[in-house]
PAPAFI-222185 format. One record per residue: chain; z, x, y of N, C-alpha, C in turn; residue number from 1. Coordinates in steps of 0.001 Angstrom, whole numbers, plus 500000, padded with zeros to 6 digits. Last residue first. Layout:
N
chain	n_c3	n_c1	n_c2	ca_c3	ca_c1	ca_c2	c_c3	c_c1	c_c2	n
A	Z	X	Y	Z	X	Y	Z	X	Y	NUM $
...
END
This chain:
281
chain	n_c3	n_c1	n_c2	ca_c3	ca_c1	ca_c2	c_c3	c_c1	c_c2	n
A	365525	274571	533061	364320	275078	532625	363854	274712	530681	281 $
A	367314	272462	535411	367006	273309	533911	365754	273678	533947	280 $
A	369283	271122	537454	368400	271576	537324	367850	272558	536362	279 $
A	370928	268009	537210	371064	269216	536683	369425	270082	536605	278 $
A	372886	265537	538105	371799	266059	537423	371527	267599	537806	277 $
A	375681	262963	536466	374892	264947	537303	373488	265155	536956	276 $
A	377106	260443	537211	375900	260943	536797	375589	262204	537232	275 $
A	379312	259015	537778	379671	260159	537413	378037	261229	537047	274 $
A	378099	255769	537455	378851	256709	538016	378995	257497	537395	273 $
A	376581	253857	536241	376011	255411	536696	376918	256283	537450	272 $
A	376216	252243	533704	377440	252104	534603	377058	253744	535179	271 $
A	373723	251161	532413	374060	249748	533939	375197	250740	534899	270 $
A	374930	252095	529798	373759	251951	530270	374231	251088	531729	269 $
A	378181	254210	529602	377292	253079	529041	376416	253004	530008	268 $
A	378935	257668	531008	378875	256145	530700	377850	255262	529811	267 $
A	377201	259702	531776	378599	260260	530769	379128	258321	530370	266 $
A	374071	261049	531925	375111	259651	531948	376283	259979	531250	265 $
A	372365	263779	533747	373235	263020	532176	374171	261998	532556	264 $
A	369041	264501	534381	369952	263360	534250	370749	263567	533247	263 $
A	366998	267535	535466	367747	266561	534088	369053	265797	534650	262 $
A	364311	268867	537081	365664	267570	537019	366021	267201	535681	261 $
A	363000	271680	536126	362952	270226	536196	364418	269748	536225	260 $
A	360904	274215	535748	361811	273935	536158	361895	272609	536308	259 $
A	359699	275803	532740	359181	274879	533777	360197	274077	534417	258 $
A	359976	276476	529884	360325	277789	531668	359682	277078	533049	257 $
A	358154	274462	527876	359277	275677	528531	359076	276497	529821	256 $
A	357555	271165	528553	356898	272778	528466	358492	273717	528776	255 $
A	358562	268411	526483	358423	269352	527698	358248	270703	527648	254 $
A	358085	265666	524556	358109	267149	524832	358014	267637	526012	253 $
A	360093	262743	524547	358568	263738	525426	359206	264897	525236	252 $
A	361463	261599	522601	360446	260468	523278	359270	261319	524238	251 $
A	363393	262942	521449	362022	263538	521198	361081	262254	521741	250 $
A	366083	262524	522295	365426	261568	521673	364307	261901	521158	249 $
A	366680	264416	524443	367093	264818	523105	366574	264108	522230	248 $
A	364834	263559	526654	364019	264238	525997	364843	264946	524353	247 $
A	365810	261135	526773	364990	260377	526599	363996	262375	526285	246 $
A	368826	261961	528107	368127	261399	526231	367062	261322	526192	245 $
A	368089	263088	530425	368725	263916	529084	368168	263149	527962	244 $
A	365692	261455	532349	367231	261758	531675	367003	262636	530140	243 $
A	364188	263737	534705	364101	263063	532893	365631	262426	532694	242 $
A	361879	264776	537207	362924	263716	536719	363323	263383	535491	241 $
A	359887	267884	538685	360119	266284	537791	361684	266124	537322	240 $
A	360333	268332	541958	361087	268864	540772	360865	267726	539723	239 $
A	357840	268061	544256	359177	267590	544087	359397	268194	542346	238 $
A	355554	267585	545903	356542	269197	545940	357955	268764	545445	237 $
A	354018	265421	544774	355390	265113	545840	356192	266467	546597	236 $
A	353076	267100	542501	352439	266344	543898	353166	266121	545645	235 $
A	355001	266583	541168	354463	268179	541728	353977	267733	542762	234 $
A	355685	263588	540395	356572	264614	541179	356271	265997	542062	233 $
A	353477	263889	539122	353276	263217	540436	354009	263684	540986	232 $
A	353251	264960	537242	352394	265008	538296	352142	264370	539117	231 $
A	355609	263404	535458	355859	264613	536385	354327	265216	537124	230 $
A	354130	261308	535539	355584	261108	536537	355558	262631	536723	229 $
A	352172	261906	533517	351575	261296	534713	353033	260989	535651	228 $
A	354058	261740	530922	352914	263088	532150	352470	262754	533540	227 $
A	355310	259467	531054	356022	261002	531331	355147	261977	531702	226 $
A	353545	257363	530526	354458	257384	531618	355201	259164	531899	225 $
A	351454	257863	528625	350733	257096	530041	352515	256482	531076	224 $
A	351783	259923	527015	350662	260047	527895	350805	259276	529030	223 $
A	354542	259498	526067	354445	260727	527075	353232	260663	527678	222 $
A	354130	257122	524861	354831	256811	526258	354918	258182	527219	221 $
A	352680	255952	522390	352921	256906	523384	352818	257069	524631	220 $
A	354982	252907	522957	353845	253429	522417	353213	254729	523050	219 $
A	356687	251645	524143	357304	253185	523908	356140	253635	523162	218 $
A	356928	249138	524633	356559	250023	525549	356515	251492	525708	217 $
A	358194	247375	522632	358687	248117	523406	358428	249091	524448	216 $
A	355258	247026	521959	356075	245510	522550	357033	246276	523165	215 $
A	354907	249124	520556	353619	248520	521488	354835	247549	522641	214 $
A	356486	249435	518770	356589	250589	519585	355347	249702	520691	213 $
A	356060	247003	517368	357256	246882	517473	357037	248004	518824	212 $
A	353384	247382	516514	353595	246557	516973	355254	246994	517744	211 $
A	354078	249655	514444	353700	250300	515707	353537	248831	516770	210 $
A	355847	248529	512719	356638	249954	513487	355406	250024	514875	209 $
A	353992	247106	511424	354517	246177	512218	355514	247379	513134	208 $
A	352595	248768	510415	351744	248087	510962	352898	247215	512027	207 $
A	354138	249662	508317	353457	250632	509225	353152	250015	510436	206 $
A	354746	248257	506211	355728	248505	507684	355259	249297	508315	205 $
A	351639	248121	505623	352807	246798	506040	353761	247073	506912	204 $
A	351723	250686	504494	350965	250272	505697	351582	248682	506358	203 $
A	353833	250172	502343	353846	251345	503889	353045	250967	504822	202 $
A	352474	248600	500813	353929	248345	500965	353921	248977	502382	201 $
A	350293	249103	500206	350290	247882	500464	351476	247821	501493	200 $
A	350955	251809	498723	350168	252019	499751	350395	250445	500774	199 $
A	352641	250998	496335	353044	251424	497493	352607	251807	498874	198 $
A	350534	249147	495512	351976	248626	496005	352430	249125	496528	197 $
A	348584	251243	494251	348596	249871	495345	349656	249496	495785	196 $
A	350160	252393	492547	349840	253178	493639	349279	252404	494707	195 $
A	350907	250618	490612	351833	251478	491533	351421	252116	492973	194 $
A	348294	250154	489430	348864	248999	490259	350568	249640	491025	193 $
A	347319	252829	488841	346516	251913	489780	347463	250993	490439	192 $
A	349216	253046	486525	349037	253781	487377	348093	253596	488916	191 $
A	351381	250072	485788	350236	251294	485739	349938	251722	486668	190 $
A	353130	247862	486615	353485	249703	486251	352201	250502	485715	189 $
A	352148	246115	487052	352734	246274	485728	352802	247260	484971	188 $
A	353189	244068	489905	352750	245437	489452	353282	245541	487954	187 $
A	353096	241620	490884	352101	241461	489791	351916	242861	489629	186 $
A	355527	241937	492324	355903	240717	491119	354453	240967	490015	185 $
A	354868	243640	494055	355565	243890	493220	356451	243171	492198	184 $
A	353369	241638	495665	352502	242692	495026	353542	243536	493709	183 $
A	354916	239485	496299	353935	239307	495243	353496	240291	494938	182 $
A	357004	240642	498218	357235	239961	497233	356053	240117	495828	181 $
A	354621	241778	500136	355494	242479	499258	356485	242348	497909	180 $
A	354016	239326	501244	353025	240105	500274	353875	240734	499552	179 $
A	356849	237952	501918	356099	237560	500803	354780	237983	499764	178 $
A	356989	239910	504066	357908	239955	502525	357160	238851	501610	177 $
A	355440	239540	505665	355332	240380	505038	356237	240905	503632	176 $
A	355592	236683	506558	354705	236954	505844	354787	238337	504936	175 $
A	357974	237237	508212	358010	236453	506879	357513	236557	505864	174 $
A	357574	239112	509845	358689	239326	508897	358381	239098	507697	173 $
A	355671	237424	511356	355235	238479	510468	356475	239241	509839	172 $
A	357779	235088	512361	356967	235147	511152	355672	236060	510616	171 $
A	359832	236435	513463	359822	235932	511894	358773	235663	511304	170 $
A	357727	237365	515974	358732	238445	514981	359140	238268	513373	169 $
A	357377	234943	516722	356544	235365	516380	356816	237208	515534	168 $
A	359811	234101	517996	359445	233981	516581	358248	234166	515824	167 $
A	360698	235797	519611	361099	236126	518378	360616	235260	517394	166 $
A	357554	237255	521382	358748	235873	521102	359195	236194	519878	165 $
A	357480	239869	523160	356985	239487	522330	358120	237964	521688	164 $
A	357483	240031	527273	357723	240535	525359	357361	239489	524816	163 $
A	357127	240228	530101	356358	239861	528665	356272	240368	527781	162 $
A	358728	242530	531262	359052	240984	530921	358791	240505	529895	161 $
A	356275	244037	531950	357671	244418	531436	358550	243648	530629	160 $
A	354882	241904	533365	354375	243002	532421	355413	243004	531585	159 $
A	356466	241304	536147	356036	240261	535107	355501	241181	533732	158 $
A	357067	243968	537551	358027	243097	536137	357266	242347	535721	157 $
A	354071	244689	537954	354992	245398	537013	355995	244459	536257	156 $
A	353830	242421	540133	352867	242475	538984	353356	242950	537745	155 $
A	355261	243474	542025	355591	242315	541117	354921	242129	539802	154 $
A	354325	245457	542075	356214	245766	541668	355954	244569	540923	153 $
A	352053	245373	543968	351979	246061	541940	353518	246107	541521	152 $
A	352948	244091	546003	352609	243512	545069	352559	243499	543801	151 $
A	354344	247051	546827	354883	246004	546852	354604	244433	546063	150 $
A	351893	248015	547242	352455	248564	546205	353277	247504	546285	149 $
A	350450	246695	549113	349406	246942	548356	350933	247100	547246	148 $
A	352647	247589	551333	352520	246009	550946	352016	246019	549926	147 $
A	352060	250604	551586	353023	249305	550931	353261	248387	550537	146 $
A	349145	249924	552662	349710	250603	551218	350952	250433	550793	145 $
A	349094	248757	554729	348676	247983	554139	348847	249172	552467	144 $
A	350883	250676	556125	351619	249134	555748	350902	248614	554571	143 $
A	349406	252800	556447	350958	253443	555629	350832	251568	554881	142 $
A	347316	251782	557935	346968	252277	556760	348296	252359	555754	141 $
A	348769	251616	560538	348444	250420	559624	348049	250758	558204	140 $
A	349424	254293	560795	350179	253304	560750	350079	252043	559893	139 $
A	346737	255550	561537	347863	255828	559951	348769	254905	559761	138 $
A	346496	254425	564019	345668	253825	562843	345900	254480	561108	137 $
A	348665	255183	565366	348572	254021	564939	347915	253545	564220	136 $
A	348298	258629	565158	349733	257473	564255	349217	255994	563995	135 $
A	345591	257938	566705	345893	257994	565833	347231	258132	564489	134 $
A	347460	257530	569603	346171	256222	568557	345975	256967	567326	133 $
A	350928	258009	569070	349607	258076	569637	348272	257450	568826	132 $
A	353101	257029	568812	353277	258120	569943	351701	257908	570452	131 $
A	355247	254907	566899	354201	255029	567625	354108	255667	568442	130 $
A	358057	255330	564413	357753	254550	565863	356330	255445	566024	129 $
A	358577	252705	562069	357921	254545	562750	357485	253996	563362	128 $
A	359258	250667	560355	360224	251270	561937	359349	252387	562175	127 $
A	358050	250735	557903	357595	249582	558452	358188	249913	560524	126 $
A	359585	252591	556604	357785	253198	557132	357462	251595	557847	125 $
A	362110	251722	556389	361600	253065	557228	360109	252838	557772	124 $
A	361258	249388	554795	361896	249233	555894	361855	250735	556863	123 $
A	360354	250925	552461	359554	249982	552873	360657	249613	554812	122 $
A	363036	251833	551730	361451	252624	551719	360567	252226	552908	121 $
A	364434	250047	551145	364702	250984	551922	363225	251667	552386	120 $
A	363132	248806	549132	363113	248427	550350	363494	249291	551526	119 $
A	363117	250502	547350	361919	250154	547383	362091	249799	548973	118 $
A	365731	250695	546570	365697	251147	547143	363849	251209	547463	117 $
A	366154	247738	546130	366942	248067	546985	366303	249424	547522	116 $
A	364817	247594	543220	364427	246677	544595	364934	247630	545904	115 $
A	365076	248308	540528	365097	249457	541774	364694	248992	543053	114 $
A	365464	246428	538979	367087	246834	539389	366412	247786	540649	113 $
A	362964	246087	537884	363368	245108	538866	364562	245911	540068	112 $
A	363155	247296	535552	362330	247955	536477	362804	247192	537566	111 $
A	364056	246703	532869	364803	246746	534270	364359	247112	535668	110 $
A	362500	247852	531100	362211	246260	531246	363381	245769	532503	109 $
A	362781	250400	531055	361526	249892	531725	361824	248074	531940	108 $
A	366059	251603	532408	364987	251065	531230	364071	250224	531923	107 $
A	367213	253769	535204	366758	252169	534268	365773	251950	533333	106 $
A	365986	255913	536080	367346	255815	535554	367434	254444	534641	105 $
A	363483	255284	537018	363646	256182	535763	364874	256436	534925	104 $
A	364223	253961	539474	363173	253665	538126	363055	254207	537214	103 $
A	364978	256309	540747	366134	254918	540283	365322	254196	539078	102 $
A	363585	257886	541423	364092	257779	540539	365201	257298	539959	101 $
A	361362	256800	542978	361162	256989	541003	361934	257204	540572	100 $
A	363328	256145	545066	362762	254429	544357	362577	255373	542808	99 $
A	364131	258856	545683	365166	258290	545464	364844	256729	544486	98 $
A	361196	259879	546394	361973	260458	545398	362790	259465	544748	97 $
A	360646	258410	548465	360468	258155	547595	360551	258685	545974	96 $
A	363086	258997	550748	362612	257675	549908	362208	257655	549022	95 $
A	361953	261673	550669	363226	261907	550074	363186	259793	549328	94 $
A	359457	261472	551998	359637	262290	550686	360529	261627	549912	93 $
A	360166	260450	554183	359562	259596	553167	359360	260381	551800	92 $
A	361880	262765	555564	362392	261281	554958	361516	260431	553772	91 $
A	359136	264556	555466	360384	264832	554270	361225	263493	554429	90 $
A	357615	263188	557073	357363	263499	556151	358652	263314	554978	89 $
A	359737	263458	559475	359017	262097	559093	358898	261973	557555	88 $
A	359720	265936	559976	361053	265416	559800	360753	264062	558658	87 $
A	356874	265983	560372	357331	267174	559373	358704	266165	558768	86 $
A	355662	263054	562062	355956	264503	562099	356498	265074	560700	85 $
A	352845	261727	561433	353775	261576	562646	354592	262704	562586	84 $
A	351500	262837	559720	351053	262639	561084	352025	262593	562025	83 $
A	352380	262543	557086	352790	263687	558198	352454	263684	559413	82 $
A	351940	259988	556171	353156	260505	557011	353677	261325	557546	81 $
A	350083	261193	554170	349548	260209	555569	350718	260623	556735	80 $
A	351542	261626	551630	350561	262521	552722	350205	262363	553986	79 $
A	352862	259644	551580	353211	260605	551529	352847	261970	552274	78 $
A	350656	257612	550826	351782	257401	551842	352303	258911	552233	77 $
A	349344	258934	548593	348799	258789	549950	349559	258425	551091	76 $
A	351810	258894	546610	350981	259988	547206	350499	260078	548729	75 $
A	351845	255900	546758	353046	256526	547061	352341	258143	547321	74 $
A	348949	255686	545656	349625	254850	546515	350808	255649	547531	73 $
A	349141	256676	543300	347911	257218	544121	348883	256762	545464	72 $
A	351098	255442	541906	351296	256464	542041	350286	257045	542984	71 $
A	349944	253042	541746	351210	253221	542572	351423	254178	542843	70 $
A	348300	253577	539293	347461	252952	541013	348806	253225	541502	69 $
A	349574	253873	537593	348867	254938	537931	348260	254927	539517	68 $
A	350634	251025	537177	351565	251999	537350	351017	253677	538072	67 $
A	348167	249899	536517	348635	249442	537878	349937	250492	537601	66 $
A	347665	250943	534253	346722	251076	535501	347580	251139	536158	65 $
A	349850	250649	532691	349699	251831	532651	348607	251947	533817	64 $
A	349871	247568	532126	351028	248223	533271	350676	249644	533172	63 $
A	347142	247380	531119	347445	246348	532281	348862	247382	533422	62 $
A	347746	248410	528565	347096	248906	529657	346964	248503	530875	61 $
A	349811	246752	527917	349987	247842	528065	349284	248842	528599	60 $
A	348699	244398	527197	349604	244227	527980	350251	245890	528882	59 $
A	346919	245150	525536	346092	244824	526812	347391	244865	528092	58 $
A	348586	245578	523399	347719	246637	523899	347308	246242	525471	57 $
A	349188	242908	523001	350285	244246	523213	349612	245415	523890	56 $
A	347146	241659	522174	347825	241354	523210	348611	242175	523472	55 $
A	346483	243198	519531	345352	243521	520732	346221	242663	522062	54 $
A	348781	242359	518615	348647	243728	518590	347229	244125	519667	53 $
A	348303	240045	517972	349273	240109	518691	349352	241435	518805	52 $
A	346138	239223	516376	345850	238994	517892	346857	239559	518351	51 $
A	346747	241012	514122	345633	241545	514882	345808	240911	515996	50 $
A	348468	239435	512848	349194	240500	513440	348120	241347	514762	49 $
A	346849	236986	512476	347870	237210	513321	348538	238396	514029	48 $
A	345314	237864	510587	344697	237444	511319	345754	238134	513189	47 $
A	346954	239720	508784	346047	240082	509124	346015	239721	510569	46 $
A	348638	237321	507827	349178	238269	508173	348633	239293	509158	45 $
A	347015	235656	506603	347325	234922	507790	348111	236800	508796	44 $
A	345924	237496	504690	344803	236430	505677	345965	236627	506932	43 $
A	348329	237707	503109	347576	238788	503428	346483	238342	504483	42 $
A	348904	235143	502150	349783	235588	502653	348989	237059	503874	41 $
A	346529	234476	500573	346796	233562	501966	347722	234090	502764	40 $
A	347265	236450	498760	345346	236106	499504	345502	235744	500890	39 $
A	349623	235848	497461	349002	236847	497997	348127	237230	499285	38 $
A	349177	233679	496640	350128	233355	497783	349857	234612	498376	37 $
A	347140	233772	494596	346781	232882	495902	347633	233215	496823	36 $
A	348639	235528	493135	347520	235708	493493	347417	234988	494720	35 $
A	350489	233590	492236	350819	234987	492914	349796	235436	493148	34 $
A	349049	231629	491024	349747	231590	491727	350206	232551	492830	33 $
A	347999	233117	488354	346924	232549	489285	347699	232125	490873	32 $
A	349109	236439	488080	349210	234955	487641	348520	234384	488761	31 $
A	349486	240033	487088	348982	238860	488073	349030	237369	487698	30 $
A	353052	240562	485707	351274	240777	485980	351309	239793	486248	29 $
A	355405	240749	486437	355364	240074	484852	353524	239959	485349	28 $
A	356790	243905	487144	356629	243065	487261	356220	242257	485788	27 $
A	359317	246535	486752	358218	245597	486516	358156	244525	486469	26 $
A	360703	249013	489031	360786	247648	488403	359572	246954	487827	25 $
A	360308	251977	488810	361410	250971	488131	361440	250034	487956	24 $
A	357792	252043	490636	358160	252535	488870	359034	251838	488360	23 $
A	358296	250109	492869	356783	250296	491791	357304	250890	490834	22 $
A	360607	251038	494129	360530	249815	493027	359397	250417	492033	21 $
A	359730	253793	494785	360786	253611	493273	361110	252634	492900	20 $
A	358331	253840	496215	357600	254288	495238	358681	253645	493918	19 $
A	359534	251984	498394	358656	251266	497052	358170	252066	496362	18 $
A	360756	253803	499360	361260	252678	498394	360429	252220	497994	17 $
A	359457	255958	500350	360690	256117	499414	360526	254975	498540	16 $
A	357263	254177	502150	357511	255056	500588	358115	255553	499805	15 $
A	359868	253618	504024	358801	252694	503535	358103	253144	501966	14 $
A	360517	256332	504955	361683	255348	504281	360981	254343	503594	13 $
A	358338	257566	506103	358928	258306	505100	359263	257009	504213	12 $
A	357650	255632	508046	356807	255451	506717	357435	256131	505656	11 $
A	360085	255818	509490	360212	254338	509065	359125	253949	507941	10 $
A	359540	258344	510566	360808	257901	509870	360929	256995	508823	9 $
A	357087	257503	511933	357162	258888	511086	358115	258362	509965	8 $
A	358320	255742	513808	356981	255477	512965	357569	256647	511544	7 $
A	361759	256251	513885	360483	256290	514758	359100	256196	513658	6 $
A	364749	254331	514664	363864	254367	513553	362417	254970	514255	5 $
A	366220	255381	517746	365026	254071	517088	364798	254994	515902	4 $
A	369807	255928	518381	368335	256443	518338	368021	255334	517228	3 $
A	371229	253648	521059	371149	254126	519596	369802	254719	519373	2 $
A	372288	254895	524194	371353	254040	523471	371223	254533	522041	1 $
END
């Protein structure tokens, strides 16, 4: 996967350049025109970018619950299943090792691709066989927590899914080149009107870098998906899960001398053969 432009990156590059239009180029000062397109440009920009940034958010706490609720879920299964026996246990261990981490091998908006082994899952704990009244009343408890999770899958892709429309992409594009247009059509190189333009300028692509990290789901993504996976893994007595890029990428820090699964793909995205993983510190 190509590395993302990251916020940090994308304000450096954002102030680079307009410090050095703002000096180098001048404008021909404010005019009643460039003003207005300004005003209206800056309104609509506002208005808009605000609903679609509180929809991003909601969209994102929406899959960070119900992703946290799965995880209680798959725990309590986990735990529950010892009743029946030890052997028991560690199969549903190993199930559910195998669903996070097929889900983790796939990009979030693929979340779907890990059906198969969901079902697997779900098809074991649905066959345990029955010895005694209490198995049976863990029993029903195991189902109605599958099923329970089985719903939050669906719930998940629809989430995942719901991106942002491209054309609601052009047209805070649009808008934002046209402030930018006007602010550095009415800078006339003084020292006030430079230092507006470039502030105008950065927070502009500021604003739309973190929209963009919202809609991709990568908004910090170590609080409400990479910490909360590897406590769950511990939970599980299980080794947390990463692919390789996603910690050469700096998408999550990880603690040193803390033993963990690392993934490497020697292929393109979809093609997993040859995959090692690798136990590191």
């Amino acid at each position: 996967m190509k590395r993302r432009i990251s916020i940090g990156q994308g304000t450096f590059l954002a102030v680079v350049v307009s410090t050095l239009i703002a000096i180098f180029v001048k404008g021909q000062g404010p005019t009643g025109l460039i003003i207005a397109l300004l005003s209206v440009a800056t309104f609509l920009f506002g208005i808009i970018g605000a609903q679609i940034m509180q929809n991003r958010h909601k969209r994102l706490d929406g899959l960070r619950v119900t992703l946290r609720k799965d995880d209680g879920i798959y725990l309590n299964i986990y735990k529950m299943s010892s009743i029946f026996s030890k052997k028991v246990q560690k199969q549903t261990q190993k199930l559910i090792d195998n669903y996070y981490v097929k889900t983790i091998d796939y990009f979030i908006v693929d979340f779907y691709k890990a059906n198969k082994e969901f079902i697997k899952l779900f098809d074991y704990l649905k066959n345990l066989k029955i010895k005694t009244p209490k198995q049976e009343e863990v029993y029903g408890r195991i189902l109605d927590s599958i099923n329970e999770a089985d719903k939050d899958r669906k719930h998940i892709e629809y989430l995942v899914r719901n991106k942002m429309l491209k054309f609601k992409w052009y047209m805070l594009i649009g808008l934002l080149v046209v402030i930018l247009l006007s602010v550095f059509t009415i800078n006339d190189n003084s020292t006030t009107s430079v230092f507006i333009s470039i502030l105008l300028a950065t927070f502009g692509v500021i604003f739309l870098l973190i929209i963009r990290e919202l809609d991709s789901l990568m908004w910090k993504e170590q609080k409400w998906i990479w910490d909360p996976l590897e406590q769950l893994f511990n939970e599980l007595d299980l080794l947390p899960y990463y692919p390789a890029e996603v910690i050469l990428n700096g998408r999550v820090k990880v603690k040193k001398g803390v033993r963990r699964r690392i993934a490497y793909y020697p292929k393109l995205y979809l093609d997993f053969t040859g995959k090692k993983v690798k136990v590191e510190s």
